[in-house]
N, CA, C and O of each residue as an XYZ file, in Angstrom:
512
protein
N     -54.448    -18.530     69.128
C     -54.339    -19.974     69.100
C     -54.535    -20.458     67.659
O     -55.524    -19.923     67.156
N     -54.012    -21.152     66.988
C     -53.650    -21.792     66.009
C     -54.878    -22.515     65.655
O     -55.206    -23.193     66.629
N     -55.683    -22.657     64.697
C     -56.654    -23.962     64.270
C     -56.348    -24.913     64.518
O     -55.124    -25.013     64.444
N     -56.748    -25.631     64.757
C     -57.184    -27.245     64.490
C     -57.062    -28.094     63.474
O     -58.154    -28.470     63.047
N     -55.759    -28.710     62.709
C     -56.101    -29.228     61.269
C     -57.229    -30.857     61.422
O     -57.466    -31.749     62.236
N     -57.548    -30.501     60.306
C     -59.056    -31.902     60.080
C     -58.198    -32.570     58.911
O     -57.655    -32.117     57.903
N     -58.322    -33.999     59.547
C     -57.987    -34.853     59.402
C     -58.447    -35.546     59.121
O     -58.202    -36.417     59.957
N     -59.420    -36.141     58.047
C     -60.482    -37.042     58.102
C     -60.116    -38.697     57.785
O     -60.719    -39.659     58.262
N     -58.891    -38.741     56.793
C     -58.567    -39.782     56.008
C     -57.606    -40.153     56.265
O     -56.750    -39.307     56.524
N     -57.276    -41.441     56.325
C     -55.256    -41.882     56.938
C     -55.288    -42.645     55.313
O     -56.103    -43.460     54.880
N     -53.820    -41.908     54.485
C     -53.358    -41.932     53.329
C     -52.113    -42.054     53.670
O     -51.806    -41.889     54.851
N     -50.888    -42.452     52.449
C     -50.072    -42.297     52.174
C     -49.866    -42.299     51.011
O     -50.615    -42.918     50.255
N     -48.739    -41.570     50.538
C     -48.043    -41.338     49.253
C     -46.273    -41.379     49.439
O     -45.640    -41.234     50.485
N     -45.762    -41.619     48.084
C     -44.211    -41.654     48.153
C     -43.889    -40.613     47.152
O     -44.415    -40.266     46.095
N     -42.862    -40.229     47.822
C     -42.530    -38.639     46.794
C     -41.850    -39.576     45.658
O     -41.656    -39.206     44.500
N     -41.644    -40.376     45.986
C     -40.356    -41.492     44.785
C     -41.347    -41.487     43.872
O     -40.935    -41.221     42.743
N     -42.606    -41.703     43.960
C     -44.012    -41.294     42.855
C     -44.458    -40.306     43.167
O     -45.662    -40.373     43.414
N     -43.805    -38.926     43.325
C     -45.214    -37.608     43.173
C     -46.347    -37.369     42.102
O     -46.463    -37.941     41.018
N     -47.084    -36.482     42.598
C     -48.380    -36.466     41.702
C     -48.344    -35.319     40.807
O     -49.305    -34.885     40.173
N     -46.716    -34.697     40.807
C     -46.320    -33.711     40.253
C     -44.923    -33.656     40.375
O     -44.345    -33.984     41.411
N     -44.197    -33.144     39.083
C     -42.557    -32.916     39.580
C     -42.311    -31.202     38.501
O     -42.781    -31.010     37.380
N     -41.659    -30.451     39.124
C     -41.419    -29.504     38.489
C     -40.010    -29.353     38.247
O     -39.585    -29.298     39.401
N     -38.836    -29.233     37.359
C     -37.728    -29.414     37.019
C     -37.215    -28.208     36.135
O     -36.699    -28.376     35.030
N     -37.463    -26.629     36.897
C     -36.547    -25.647     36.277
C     -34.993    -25.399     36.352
O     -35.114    -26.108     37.351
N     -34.131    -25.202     36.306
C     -32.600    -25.115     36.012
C     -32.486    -25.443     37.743
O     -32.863    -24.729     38.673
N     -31.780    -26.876     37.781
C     -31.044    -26.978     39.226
C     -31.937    -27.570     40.268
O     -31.703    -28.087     41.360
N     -33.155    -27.308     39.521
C     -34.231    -27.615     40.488
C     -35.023    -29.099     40.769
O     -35.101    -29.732     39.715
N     -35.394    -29.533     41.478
C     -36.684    -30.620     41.719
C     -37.445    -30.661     42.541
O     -36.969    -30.722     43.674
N     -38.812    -30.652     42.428
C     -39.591    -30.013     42.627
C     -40.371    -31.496     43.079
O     -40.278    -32.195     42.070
N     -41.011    -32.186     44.021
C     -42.131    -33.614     44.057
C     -43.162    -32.813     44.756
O     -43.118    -32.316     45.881
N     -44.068    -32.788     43.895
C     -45.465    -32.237     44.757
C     -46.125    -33.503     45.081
O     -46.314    -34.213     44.094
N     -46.628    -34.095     46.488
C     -47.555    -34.809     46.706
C     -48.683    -34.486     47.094
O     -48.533    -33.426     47.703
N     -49.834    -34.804     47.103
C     -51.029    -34.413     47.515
C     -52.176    -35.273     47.970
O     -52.633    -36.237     47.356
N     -52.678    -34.689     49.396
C     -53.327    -35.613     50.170
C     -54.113    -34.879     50.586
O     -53.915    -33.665     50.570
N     -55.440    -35.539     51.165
C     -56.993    -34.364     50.917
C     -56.560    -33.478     52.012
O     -56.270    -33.823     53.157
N     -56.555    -32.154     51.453
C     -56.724    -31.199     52.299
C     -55.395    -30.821     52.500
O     -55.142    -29.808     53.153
N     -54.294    -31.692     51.893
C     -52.580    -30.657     52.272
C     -51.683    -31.114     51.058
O     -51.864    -32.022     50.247
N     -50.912    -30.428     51.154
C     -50.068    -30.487     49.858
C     -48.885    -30.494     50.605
O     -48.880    -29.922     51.695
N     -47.569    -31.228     50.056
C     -46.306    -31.445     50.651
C     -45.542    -31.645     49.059
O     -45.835    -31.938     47.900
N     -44.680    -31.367     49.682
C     -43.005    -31.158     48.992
C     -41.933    -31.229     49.251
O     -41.385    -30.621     50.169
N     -41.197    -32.332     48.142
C     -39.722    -32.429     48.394
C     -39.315    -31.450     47.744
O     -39.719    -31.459     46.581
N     -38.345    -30.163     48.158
C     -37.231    -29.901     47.302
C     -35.673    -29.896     47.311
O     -34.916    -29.596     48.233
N     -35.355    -30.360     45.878
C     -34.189    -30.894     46.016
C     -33.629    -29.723     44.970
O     -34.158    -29.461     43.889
N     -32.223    -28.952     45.625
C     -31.698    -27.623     44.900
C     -30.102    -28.173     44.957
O     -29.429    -28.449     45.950
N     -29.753    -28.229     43.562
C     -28.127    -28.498     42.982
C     -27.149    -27.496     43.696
O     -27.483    -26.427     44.208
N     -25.752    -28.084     43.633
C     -25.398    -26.948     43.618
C     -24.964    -25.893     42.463
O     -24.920    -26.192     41.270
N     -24.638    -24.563     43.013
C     -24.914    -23.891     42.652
C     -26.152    -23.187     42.279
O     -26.080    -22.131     41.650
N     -27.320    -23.714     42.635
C     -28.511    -22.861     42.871
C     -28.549    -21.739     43.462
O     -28.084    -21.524     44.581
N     -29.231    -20.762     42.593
C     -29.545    -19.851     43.330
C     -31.368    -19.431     43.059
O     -31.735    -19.883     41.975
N     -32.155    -18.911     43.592
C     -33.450    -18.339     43.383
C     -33.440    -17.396     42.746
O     -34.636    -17.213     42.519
N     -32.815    -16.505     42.199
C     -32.404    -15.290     41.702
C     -32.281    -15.673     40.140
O     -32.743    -15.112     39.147
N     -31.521    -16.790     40.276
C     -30.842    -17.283     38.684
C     -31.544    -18.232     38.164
O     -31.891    -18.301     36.985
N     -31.845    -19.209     39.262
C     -32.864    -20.474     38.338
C     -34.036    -20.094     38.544
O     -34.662    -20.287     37.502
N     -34.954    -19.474     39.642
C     -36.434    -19.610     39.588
C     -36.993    -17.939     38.905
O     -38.016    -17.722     38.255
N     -36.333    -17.329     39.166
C     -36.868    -15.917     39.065
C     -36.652    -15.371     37.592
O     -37.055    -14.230     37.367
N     -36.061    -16.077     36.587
C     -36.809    -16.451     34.948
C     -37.888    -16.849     34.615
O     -38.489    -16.519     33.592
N     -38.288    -17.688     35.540
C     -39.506    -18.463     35.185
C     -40.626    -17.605     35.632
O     -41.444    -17.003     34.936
N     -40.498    -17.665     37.108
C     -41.731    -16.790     37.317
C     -42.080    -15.077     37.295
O     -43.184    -14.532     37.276
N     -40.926    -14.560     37.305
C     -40.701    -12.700     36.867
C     -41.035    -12.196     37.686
O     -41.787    -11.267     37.390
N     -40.807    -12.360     39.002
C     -40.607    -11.612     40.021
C     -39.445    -10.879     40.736
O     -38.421    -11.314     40.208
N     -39.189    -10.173     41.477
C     -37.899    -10.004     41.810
C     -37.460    -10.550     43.127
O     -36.388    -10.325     43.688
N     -38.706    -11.498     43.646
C     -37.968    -12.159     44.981
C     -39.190    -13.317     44.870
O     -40.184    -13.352     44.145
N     -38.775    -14.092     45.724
C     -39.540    -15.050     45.779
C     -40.643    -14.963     46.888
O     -40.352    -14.596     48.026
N     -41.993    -15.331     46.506
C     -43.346    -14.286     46.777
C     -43.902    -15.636     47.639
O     -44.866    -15.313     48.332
N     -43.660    -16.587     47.727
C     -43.956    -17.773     48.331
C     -43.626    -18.235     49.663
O     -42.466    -18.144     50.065
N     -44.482    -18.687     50.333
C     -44.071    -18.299     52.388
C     -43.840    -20.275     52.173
O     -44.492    -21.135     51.580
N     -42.724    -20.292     52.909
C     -42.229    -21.649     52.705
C     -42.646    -22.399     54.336
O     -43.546    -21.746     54.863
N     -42.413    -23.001     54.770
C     -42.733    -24.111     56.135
C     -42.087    -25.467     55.576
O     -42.383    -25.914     54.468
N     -40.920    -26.251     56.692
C     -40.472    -26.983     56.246
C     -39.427    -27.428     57.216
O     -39.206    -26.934     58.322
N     -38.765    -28.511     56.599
C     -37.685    -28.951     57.217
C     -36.294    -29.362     56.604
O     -36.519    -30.089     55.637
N     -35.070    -29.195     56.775
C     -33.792    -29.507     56.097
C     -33.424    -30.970     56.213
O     -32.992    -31.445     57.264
N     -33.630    -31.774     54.950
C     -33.393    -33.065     55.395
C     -31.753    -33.377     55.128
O     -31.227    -34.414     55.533
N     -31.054    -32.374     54.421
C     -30.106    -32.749     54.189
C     -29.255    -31.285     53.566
O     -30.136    -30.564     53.099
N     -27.917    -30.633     53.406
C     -27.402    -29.636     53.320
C     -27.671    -28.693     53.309
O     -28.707    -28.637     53.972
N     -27.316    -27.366     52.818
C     -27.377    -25.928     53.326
C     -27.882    -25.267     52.551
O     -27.961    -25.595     51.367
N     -28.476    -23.872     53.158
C     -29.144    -22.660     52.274
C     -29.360    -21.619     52.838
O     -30.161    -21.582     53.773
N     -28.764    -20.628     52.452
C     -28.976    -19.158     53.124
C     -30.072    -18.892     52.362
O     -30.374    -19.313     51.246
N     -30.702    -18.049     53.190
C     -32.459    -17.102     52.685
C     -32.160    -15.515     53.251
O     -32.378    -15.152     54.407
N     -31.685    -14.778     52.308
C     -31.637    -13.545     51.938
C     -32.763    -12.823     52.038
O     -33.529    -12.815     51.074
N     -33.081    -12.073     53.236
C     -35.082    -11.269     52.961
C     -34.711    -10.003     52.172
O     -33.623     -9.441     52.298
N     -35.592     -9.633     51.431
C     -35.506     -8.260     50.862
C     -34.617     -7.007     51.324
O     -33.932     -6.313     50.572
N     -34.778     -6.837     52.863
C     -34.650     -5.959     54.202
C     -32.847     -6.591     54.270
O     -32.090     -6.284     55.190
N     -32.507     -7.355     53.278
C     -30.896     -8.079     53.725
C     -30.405     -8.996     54.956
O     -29.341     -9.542     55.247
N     -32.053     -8.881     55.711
C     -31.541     -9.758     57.109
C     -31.314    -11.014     56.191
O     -31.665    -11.079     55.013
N     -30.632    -12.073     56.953
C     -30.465    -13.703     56.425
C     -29.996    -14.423     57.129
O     -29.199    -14.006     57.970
N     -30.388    -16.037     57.025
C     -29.798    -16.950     57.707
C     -29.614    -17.990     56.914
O     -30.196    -18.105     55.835
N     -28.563    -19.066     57.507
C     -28.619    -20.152     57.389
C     -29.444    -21.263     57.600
O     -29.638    -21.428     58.804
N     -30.029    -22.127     56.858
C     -30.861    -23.529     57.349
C     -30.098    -24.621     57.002
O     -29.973    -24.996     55.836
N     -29.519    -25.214     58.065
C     -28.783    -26.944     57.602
C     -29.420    -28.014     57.659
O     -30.600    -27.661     57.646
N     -29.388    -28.819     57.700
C     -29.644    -30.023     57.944
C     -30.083    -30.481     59.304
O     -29.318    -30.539     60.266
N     -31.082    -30.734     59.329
C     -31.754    -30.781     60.916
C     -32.757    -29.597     61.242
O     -33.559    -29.521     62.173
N     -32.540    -28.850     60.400
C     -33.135    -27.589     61.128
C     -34.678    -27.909     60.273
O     -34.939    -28.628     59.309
N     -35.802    -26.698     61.429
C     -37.339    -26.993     60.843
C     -37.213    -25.088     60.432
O     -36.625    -24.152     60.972
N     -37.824    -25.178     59.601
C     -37.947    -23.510     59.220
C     -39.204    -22.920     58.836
O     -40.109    -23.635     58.407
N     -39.344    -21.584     58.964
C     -40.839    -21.003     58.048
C     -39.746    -19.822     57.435
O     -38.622    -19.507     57.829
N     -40.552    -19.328     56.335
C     -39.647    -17.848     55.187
C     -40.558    -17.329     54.950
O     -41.369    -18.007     54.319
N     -40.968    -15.884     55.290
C     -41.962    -15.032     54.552
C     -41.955    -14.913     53.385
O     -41.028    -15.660     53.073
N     -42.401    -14.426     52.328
C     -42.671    -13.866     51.369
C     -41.335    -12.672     51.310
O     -40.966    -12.039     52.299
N     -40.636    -12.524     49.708
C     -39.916    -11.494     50.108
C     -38.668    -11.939     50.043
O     -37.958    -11.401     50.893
N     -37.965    -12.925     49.181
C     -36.713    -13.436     49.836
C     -35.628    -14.162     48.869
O     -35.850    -15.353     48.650
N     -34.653    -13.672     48.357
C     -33.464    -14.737     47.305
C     -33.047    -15.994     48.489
O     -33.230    -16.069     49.704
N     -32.597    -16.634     47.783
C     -31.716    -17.794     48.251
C     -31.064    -18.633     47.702
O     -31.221    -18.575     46.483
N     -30.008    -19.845     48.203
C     -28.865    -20.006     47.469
C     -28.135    -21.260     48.128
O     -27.603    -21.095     49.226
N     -28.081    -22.635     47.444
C     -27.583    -23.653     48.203
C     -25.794    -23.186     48.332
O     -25.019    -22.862     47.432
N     -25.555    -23.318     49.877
C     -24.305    -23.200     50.096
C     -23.290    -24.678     50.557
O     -23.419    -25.260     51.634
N     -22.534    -24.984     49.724
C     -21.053    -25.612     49.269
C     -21.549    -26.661     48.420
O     -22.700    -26.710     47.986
N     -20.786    -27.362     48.235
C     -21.002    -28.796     46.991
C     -21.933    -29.797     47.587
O     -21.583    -30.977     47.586
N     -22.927    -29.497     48.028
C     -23.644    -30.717     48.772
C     -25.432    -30.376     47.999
O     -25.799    -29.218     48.199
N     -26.038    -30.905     47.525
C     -27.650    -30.427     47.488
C     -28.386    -30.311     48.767
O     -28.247    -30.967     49.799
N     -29.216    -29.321     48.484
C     -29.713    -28.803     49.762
C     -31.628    -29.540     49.156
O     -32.348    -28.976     48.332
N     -31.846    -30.407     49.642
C     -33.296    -31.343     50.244
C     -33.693    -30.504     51.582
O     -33.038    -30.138     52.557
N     -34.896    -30.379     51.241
C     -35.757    -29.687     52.266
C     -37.489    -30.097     51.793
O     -38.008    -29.792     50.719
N     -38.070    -30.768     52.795
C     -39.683    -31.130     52.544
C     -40.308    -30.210     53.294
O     -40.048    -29.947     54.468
N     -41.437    -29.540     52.369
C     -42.334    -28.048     53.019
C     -43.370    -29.045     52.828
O     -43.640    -29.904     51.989
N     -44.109    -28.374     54.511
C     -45.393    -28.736     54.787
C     -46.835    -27.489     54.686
O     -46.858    -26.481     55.393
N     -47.510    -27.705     54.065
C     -48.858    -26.774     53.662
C     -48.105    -25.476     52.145
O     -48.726    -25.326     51.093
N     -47.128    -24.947     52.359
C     -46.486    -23.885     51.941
C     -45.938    -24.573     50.701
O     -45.350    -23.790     49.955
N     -45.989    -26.149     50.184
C     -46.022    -26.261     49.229
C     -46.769    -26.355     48.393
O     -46.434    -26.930     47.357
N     -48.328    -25.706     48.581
C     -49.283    -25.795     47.544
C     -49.543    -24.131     47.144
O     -50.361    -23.670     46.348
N     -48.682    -23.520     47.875
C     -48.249    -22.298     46.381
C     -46.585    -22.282     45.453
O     -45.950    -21.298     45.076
N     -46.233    -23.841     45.294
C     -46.311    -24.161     44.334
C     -46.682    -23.741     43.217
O     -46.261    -22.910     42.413
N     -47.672    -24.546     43.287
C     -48.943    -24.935     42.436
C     -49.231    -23.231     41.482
O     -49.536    -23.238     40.290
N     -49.106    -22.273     42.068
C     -49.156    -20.860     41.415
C     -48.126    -20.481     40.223
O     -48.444    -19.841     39.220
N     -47.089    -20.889     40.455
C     -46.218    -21.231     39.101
C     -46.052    -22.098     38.315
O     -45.036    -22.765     38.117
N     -47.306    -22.151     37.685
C     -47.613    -23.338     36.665
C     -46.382    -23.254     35.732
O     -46.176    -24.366     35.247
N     -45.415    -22.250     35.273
C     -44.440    -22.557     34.514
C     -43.311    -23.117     35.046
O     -42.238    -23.115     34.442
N     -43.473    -23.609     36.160
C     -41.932    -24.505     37.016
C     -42.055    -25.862     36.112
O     -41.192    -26.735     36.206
N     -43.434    -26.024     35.027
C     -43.177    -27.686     34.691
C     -41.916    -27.876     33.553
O     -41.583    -29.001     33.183
């Protein structure tokens, strides 16, 4: 059974003001932050890929970060290490292990807001 999240405080924030923006090749990044959770818009150009824009920055060979989230708007295949992959469109809610390229697919930006899974983020201090 799953915890219990604690909730102590009723806040809001607007990503249109995040309390952080990270902007590597293609990328945008709105970190907001509210006691006890961290959330994120990301917004990926096209032609993004994780391979080409993020994985300069941070020097890994896959992306090491477990995502939770939702597609607010176009497409993205997530490539796992193992080659399994899928599609996430628009509408869809998703989680991604650790372990994984990916890549906005056709001329549209792919927006997706992660819930908790955007405060490892925060571990690639060179995304600023």
């Amino acid at each position: 059974m799953a915890s219990p999240m604690n909730v102590s405080k009723l806040q809001t924030k607007s990503h249109d003001e995040p309390d952080e923006v990270r902007q590597p090749e293609k990328t945008r990044v709105e970190v907001v932050r509210l006691e006890g959770y961290t959330l994120g818009r990301f917004k990926f150009e096209p032609g993004w890929r994780w391979s080409k824009c993020i994985k300069p920055v941070v020097g890994t060979d896959s992306c090491q970060v477990a995502h939770v989230g939702y597609a607010v708007s176009g497409r993205i295949t997530v490539q796992m290490n193992d080659g399994s992959q899928t599609v996430i469109e628009e509408g869809m809610s998703y989680t991604i292990p650790p372990g994984h390229d990916a890549w906005v697919e056709g001329n549209a930006p792919f927006v997706g807001l992660e819930m908790m899974s955007a405060g490892g983020i925060r571990k690639v201090q060179k995304l600023t």
